[in-house]
KOLGU-390271 format. One line per 2 residues: their letters; for each residue x, z, y of C-alpha. Coordinates in steps of 0.1 Angstrom, whole numbers, plus 5000, padded with zeros to 4 digits. Each point is the difference from the previous one (the first is absolute). Layout:
N
A	X,Z,Y  ... .
// end
This chain:
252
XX	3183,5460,7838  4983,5011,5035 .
XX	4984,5033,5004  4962,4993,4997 .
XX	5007,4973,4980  4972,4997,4969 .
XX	5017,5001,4964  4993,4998,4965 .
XX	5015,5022,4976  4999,4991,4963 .
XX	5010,5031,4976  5010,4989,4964 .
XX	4969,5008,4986  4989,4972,5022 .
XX	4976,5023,5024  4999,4990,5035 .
XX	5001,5017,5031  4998,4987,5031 .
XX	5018,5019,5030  5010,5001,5035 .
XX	5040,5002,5009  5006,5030,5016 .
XX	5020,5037,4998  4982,5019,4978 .
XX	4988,5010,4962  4984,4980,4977 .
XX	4983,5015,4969  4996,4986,4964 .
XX	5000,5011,4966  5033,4984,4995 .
XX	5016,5021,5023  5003,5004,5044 .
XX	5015,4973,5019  5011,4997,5033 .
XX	4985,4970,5018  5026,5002,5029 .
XX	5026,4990,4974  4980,4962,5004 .
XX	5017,4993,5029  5033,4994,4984 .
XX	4981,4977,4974  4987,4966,4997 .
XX	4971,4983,4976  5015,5001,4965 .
XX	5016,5029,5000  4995,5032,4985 .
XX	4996,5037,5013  5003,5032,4980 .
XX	4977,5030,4996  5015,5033,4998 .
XX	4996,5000,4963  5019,4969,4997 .
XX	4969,4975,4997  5006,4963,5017 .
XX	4974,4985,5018  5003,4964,5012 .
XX	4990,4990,5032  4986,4968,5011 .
XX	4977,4980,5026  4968,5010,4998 .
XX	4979,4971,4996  4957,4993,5009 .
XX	4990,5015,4962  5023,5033,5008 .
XX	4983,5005,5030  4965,4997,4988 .
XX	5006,5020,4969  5015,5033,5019 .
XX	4977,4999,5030  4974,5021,5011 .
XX	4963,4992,4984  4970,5004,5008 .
XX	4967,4971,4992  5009,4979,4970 .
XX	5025,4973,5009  5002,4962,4984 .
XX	5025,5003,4978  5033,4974,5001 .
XX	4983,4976,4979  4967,4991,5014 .
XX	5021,5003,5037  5027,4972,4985 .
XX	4968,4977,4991  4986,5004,5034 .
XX	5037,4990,5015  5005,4972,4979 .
XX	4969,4984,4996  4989,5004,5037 .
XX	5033,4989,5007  5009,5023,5029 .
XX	5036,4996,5013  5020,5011,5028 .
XX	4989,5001,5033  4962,5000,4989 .
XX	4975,5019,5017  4979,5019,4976 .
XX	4971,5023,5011  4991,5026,4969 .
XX	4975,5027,4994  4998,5027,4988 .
XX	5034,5013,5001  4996,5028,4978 .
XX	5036,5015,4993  5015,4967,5013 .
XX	5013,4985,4969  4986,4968,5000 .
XX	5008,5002,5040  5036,5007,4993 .
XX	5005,4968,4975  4984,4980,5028 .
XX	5027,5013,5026  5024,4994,4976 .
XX	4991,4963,4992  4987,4991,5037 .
XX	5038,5013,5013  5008,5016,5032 .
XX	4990,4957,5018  4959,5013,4984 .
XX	4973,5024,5008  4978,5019,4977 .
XX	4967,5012,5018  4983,5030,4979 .
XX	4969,5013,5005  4991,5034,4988 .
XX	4968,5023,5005  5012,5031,4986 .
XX	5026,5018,5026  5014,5018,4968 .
XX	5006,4965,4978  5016,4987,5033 .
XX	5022,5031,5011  5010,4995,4954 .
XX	5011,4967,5009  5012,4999,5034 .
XX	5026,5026,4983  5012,4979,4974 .
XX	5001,4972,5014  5026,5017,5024 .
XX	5016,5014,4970  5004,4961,4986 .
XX	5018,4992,5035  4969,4974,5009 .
XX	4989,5014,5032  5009,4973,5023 .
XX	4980,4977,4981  4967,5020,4987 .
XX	4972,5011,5024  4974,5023,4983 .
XX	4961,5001,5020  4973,5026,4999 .
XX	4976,4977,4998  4971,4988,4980 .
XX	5007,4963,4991  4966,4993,4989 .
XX	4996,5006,5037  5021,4968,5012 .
XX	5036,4989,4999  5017,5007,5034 .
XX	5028,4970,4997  4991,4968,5009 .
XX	5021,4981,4968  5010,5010,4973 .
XX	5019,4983,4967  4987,5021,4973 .
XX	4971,5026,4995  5011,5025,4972 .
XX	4970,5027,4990  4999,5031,4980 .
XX	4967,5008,5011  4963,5008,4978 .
XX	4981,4969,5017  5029,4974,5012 .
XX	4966,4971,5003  4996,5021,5035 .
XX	5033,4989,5011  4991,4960,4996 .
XX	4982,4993,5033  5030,5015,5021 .
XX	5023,4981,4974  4988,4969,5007 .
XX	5008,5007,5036  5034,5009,5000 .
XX	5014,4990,4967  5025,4963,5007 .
XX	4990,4971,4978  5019,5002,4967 .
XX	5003,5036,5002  4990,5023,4971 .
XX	4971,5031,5002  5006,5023,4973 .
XX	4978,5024,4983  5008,5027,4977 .
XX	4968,5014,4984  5007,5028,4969 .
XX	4963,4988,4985  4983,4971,4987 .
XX	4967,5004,5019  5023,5002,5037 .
XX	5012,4968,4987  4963,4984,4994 .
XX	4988,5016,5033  5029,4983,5019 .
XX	4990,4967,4982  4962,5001,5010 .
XX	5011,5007,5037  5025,4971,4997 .
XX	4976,4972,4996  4994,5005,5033 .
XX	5033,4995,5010  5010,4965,4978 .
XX	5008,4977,5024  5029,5024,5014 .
XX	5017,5004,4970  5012,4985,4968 .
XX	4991,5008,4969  5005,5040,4994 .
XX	5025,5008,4969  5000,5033,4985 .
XX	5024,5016,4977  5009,5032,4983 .
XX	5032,5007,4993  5013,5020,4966 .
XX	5035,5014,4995  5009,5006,4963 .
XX	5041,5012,4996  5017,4995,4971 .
XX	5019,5022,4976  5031,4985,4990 .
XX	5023,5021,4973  5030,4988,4978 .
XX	4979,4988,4977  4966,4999,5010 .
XX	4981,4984,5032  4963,5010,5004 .
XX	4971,5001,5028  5009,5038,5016 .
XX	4959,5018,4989  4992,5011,5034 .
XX	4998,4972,5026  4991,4996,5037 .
XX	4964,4984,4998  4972,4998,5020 .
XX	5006,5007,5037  4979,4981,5023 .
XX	4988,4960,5004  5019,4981,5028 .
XX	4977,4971,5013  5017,4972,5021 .
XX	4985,4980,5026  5018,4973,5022 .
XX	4986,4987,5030  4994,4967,5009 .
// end
């Protein structure tokens, strides 16, 4: 371990904290431990509270970071941002141009996919949604890849190409004549819309638009976990539902 290094702390209760190496006191329940004792560890091992309690401490991974950091608008939660990766097909060394960036969660699974060859442009109105994110996204060590812009995107886009349009925005249909612009053929524009009527609205203003794009595909995505016992596997009753509709357009 490094001082300043991030790391995940597991206790056996299976709680996790997620903390910076350094000399001083860290407070739980379970006890008081002394982070500057990480620096004599590595991932997979364990370090003691003062009341005896082991905490295990690994690598903090994408998911850790998004869960413990600071919030402030609603993000997209892990499974509608794993659709827009996979289906959009963005991969390293992509340049993908987002708005807004809200707390940065989405942005921060972007860095992570794009890697440190890719750029994520994100535009941002609000000074306090971008000063949220611009912190996090520090936090998740992506600075060197992420730019964050005070700017209204409905205004223009200020980059002359761009592989990918990603939007967490109320009316994404204003974003389509700067898309067709600067988007590369076979690149993806992505809408994320939380209601049905955004979703019609962007279709009317898409007609327009038809001969740029392929047919759009939208999809919602459910997540239902799964109780399994010794002798009983059921549907868990409380699921993660409705979220938002992600629309996909490629361009020709």
């Amino acid at each position: 371990m490094r001082e300043g290094e991030k790391v995940l702390l597991v206790d056996p209760r299976g709680k996790r904290y997620l903390v910076t190496v350094s000399n001083r006191e860290f407070h739980t329940d379970l006890g008081i431990l002394n982070l500057g004792e990480l620096l004599e560890k590595d991932y997979g091992d364990t370090i003691e509270s003062h009341r005896g309690e082991k905490f295990r401490i690994l690598k903090p991974d994408i998911n850790d970071i998004v869960a413990k950091m600071r919030r402030g608008p609603q993000i997209i939660h892990p499974k509608d941002a794993g659709i827009i990766m996979a289906y959009a097909g963005i991969s390293p060394g992509d340049t993908v141009i987002e708005a807004g960036a809200g707390s940065g969660a989405l942005t921060i699974f972007l860095a992570n996919i794009v890697g440190p060859g890719g750029r994520v442009i994100s535009y941002e109105i609000r000074e306090d949604h971008a000063e949220i994110a611009r912190k996090n996204i520090e936090l998740a060590g992506f600075s060197d890849r992420v730019t964050i812009k005070l700017k209204d995107i409905y205004e223009g886009i200020d980059e002359e190409r761009a592989d990918h349009i990603v939007l967490d925005l109320p009316q994404p249909e204003n974003v389509l004549p700067h898309a067709v612009k600067v988007l590369r053929p076979g690149g993806y524009f992505v809408a994320y819309t939380p209601c049905a009527n955004q979703v019609h609205r962007f279709f009317q203003a898409f007609q327009g638009y038809r001969e740029h794009f392929m047919k759009p595909r939208v999809v919602e995505v459910l997540v239902r976990e799964q109780e399994v016992k010794k002798d009983c596997m059921r549907p868990k009753t409380t699921m993660l539902a409705h979220t938002g509709y992600i629309t996909f357009l490629r361009k020709l």
